[in-house]
C-alpha positions as CSV (number, residue, x, y, z in Angstrom):
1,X,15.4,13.6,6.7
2,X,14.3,10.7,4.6
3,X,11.8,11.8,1.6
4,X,8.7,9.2,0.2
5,X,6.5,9.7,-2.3
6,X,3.6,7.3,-3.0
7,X,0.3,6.7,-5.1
8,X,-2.9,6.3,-4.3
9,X,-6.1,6.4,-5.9
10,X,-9.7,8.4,-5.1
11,X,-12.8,7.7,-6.7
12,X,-13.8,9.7,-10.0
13,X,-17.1,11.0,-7.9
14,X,-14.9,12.2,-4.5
15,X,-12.9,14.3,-5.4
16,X,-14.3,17.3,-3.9
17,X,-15.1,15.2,-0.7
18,X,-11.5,13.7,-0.3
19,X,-10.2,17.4,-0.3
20,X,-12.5,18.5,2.3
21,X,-11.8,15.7,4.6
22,X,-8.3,16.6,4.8
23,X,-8.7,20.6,4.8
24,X,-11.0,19.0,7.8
25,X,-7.9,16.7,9.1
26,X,-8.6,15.3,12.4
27,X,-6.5,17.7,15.3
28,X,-5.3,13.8,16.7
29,X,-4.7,12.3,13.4
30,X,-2.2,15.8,12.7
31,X,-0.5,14.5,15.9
32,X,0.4,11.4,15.7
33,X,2.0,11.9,12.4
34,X,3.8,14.7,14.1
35,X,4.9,12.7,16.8
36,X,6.0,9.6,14.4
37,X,8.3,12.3,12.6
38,X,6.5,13.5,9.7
39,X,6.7,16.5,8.4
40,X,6.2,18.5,5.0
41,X,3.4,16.5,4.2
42,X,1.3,16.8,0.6
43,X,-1.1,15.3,-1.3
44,X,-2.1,16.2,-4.9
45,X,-4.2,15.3,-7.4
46,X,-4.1,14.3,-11.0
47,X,-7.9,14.6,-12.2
48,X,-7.4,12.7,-15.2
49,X,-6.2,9.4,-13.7
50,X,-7.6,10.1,-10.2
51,X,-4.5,9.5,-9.2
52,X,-3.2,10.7,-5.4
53,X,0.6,11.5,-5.3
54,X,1.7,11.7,-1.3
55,X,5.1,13.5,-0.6
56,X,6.0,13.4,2.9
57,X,9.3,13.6,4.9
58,X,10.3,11.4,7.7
59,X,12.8,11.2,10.6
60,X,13.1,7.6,10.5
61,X,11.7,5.1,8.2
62,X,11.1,2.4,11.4
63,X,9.3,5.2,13.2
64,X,7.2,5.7,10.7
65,X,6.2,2.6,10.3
66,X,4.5,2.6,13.4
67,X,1.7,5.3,12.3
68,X,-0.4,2.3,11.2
69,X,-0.5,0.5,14.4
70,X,-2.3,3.3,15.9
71,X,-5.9,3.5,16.8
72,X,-6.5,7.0,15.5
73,X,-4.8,5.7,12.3
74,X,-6.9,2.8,11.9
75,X,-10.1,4.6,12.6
76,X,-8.9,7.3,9.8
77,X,-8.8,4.4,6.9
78,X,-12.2,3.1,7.8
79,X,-13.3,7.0,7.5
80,X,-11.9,7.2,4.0
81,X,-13.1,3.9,2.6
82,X,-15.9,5.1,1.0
83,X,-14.0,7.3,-0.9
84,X,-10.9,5.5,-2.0
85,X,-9.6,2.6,-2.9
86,X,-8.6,0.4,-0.2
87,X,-7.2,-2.6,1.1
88,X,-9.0,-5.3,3.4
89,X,-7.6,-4.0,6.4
90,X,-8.9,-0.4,5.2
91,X,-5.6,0.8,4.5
92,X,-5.1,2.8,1.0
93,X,-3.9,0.9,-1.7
94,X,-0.6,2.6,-2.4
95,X,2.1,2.1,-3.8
96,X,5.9,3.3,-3.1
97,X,7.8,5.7,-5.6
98,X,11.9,5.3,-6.1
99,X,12.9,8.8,-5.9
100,X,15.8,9.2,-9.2
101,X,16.4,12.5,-9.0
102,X,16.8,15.2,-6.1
103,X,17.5,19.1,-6.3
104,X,18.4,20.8,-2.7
């Protein structure tokens, strides 16, 4: 299992809203990250900074790769747009953690 962590960012004034959009997730959108080998999958929040740290675990890294090419994926970023910082193909602007230390 391969382990990534990334950043994003929510707006100050969504908070509330961004948590109740995923507490809400989309029964397809749980699916095809399921079926493109994701699994233990969080999202927290650090208030001050409205900072988003993702952990997720993968099978593969080139599997996972493919989420993005997915319809349901791509209509999922245009839903949160209002509500987050995103790129101009409505992808969240995130950015990729080095993991430097591990526990099992």
């Amino acid at each position: 299992m391969i382990r990534k962590a990334s950043v994003m960012y929510v707006y100050r004034d969504k908070f509330e809203e961004y948590k109740k959009r995923h507490d809400q997730l989309w029964p397809e959108m749980k699916q095809v990250l399921k079926e493109h080998g994701v699994s233990n999958y969080g999202i927290f929040l650090h208030e001050p900074t409205a900072m988003l740290f993702a952990y997720l675990e993968v099978e593969s890294e080139e599997l996972h790769a493919h989420i993005a090419e997915t319809e349901i994926c791509q209509r999922w970023w245009v839903y949160m747009q209002d509500i987050m910082q995103t790129n101009p193909d409505h992808s969240p602007v995130s950015e990729s953690l080095t993991e430097v230390f591990h526990l099992a």
